[in-house]
N, C-alpha and C positions, 0 to 999 in steps of 0.2 A: 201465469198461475196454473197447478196443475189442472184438468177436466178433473170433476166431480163426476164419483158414480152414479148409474143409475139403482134407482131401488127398488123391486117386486111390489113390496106392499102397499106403493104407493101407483103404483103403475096401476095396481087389481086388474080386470080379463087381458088376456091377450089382446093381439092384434086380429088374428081371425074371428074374436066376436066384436069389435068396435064396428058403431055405426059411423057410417058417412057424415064429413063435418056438415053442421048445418049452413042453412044457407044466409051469406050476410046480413045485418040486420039494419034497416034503413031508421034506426034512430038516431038523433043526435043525443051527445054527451052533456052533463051538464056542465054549470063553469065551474063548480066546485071538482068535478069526475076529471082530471088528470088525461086517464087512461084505463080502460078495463076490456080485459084481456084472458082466452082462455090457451093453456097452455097441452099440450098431448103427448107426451113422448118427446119434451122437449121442444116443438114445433110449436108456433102460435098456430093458431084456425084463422084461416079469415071474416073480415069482416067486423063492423061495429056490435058490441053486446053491453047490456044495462046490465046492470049486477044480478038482476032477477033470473034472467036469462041464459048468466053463463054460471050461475050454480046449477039451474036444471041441466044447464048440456054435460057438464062435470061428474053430476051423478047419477043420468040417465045413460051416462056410458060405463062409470065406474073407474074411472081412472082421469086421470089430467090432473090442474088445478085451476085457480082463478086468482087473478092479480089485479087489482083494482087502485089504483092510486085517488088521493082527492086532498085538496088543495085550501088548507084553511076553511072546513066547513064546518056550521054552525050547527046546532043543537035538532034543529028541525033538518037539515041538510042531510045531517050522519043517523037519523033518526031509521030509513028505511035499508039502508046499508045494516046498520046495526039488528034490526030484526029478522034481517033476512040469513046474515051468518052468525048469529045468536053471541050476538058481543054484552058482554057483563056491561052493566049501566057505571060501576064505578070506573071498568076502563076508560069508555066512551064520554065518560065526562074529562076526563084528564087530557083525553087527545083533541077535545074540542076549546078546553080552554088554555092550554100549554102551559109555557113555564114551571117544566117539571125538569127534575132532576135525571140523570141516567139512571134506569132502571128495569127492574124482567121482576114481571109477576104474572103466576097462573092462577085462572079463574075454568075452574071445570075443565072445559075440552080445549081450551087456547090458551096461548101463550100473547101478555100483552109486552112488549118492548120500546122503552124512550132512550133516544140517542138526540144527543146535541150535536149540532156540525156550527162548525165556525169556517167564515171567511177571512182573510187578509185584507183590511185596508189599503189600499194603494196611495201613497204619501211619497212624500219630498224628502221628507227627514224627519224622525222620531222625537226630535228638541221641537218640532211645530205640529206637529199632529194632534189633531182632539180628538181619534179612534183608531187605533188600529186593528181590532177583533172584533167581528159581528157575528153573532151567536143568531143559530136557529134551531128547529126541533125538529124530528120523525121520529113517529111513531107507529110499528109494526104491532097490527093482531095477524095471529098463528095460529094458523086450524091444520086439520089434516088436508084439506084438500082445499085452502085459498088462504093465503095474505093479504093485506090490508092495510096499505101505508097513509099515515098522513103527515102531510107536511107542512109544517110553518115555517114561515121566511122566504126572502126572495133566490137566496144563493144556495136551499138543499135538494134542490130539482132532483130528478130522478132518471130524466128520460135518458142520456148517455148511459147509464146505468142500465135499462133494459134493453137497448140496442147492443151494447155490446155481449148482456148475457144472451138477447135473440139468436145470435150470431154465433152461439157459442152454446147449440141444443144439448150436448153432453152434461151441462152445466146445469141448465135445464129440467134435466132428466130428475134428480135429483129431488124436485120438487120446491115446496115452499121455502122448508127450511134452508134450500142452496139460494134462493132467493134473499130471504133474511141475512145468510152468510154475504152474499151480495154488497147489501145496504152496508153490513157492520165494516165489511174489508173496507169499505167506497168512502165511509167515515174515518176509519181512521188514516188512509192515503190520507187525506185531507189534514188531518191532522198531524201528519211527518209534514207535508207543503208549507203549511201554517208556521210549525215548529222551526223551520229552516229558514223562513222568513224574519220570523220572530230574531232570529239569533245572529243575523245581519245588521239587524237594527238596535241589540243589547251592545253590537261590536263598536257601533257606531257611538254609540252613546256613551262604551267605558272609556274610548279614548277622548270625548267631548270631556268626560269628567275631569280624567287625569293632565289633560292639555295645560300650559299657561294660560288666563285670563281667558275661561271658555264662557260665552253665555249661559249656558245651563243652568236652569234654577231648579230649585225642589220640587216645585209643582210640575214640571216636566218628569221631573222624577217618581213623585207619587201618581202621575198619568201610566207610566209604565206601567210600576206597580199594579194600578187597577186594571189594567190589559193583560199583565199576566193570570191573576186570581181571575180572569172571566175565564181566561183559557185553561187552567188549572181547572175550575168548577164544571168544565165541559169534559175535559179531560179522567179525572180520578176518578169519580162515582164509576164511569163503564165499565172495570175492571174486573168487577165482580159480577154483575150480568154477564159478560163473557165469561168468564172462570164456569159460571154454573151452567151454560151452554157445555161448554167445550168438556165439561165433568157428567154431562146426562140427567140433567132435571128434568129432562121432558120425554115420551117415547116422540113426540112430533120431530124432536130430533134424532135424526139415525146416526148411529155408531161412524157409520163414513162420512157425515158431515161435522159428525164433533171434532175431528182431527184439524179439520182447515178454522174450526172458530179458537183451535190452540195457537194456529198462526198468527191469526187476527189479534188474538191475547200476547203471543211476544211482540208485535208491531204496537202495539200499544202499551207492553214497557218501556220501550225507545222511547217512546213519546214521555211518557208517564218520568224517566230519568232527566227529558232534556228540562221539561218542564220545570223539575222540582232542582237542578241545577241552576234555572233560567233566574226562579225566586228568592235562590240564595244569595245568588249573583248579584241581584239588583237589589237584595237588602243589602250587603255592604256597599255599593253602589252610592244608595241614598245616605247609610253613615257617612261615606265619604263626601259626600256632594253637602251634606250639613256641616263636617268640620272643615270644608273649604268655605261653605259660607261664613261661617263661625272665626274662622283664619282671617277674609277679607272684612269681616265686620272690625275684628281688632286693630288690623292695619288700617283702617280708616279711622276709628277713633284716635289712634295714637296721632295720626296727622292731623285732625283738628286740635285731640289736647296741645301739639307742638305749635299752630299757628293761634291758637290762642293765650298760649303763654308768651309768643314775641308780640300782641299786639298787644299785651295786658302793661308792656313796659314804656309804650307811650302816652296808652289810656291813661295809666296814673300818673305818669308826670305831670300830662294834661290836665287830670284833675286836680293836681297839688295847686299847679301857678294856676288855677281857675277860681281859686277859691276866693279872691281879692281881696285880702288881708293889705294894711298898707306896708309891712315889713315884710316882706319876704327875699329869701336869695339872691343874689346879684339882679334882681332888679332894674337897681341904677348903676349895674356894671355896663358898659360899652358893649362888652364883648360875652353877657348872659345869655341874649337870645340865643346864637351861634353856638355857644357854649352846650348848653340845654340842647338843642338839635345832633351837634356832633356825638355828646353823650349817649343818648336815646338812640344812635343809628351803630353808633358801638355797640351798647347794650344788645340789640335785636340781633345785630353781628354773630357776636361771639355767642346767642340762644340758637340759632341758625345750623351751626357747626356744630353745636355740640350735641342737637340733634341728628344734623345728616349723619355724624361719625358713629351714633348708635345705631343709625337705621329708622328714624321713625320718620324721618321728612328723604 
């Protein structure tokens, strides 16, 4: 991916008036704090800092940022985070109880941003699976001088994510916002892996459909189905929160960084196409897979109507000379019993054949 510029106005003084980083700070983290991290010219600082701490070292120099991760926190957790970089109480309520939709809304000086990432289930085969997509949330605030991720679920970790932008200070430079860019590209990677996965297991499935005498039922079918609409519902809403990045809704984003969330925005048409291919797909899919059911329901009935029409023709003989009337039918012929047998196995005979030869038995 290209390096991200750096940008002046986020930079503020020079380097001949920065002060010397501070010196590490021997707190621990909480278990909801992730990771918090002050940034300088691209460069982490060393050493552990509390959120308190590394906004004062941000703005007592004038330049940097501060990157704070945290980890499914609750209402009191996010309470002194929240006060301290001046997060709107409706955001902060949204990121502490999830299940929200993709979305970018501004409140004052920040930008709040919700992204869904989804995982691949690891399965056998898509005809026995009971999940194949696990959906989780982040949630970015955007200030001028700190971001502020949280995250739900176990598979939207973050930390590769800032190792490899550590490692990658030019990236850095950039500030928050190349951070944010960060998270969006990192999401939707994920979401081309998913998509690719996804479309292995639709292969597998149209040919289970189309097979001779495949087990596949509907309900395997309508499983799909709800696997893709998770991944669709993760998928569609981001398209416009990036759109209005990548268009300049915010000055927190810089002209140089709008360019790379255009990318992020075509990589998530790919997806946005495979997906909505994926759903069409597997609605004919399921037509198909119902008038195959529909097909083997008839051919089954036809086969019991045909063996209950040839037993119907002993049943009533049966019942005729059961009725013990004293006159009936050769009776008191020698040769009735036999007679009556040989009939009846004609009968069933000649029902037999003139089934196989249509096809129903």
């Amino acid at each position: 991916m290209p390096s991200l510029p750096s940008f002046g106005g986020l930079r503020g003084r020079g380097r001949a008036n920065q002060q010397q980083p501070a010196a590490p700070l021997s707190v621990p983290l909480s278990a909801y704090v992730v990771d918090c991290a002050v940034y300088v010219d691209g460069e982490r600082l060393p050493g552990r800092w509390t959120h308190i701490a590394a906004v004062a070292e941000v703005r007592e120099r004038g330049e940097g940022f501060v990157w704070i991760g945290l980890h499914e926190p609750d209402e009191r957790q996010i309470q002194g985070v929240a006060e301290t970089f001046g997060l709107h109480e409706l955001a902060v309520e949204d990121a502490v109880h999830a299940h929200q939709r993709p979305k970018l809304e501004r409140y004052d000086d920040n930008l709040f941003m919700v992204l869904k990432t989804v995982r691949y289930v690891e399965h056998e085969s898509p005809t026995s699976a009971n999940e194949i997509v696990e959906t989780g949330e982040i949630m970015a605030f955007l200030g001028s001088d700190y971001i502020v991720t949280v995250r739900h679920g176990k598979h939207s970790a973050l930390h590769s994510l800032r190792e490899e932008l550590e490692a990658a200070p030019e990236r850095l430079r950039g500030g928050p916002a190349a951070v944010l860019h960060g998270i969006a590209d990192h999401v939707v990677d994920t979401y081309l892996a998913v998509s690719a996965a996804f479309e292995n297991d639709i292969d597998e499935i149209e040919k289970a459909v189309f097979a001779p005498r495949s087990p596949i039922s509907a309900e395997q079918m309508y499983l799909m189905k709800r696997e893709i609409l998770e991944l669709r519902r993760a998928v569609m809403p981001l398209a416009t929160p990036l759109r209005r990045l990548a268009e300049g809704c915010s000055p927190l984003v810089p002209e140089q960084v709008r360019s790379y969330f255009r990318d992020v925005d075509d990589h998530l048409t790919t997806v946005t196409e495979r997906v909505t291919s994926f759903d069409e797909l597997l609605t004919t899919l399921v037509d198909a897979t119902q008038a195959k059911i529909t097909l083997q329901q008839n051919t089954d009935m036809r086969k019991i109507t045909s063996w209950a029409a040839i037993i119907a023709i002993p049943t009533m003989v049966a019942g005729i000379y059961g009725m013990n009337f004293e006159y009936m039918p050769e009776t008191t012929w020698r040769f009735g019993y036999p007679g009556v047998m040989l009939l009846i196995f004609i009968a069933c005979v000649l029902l037999y054949r003139i089934f196989r030869r249509n096809r129903w038995l």
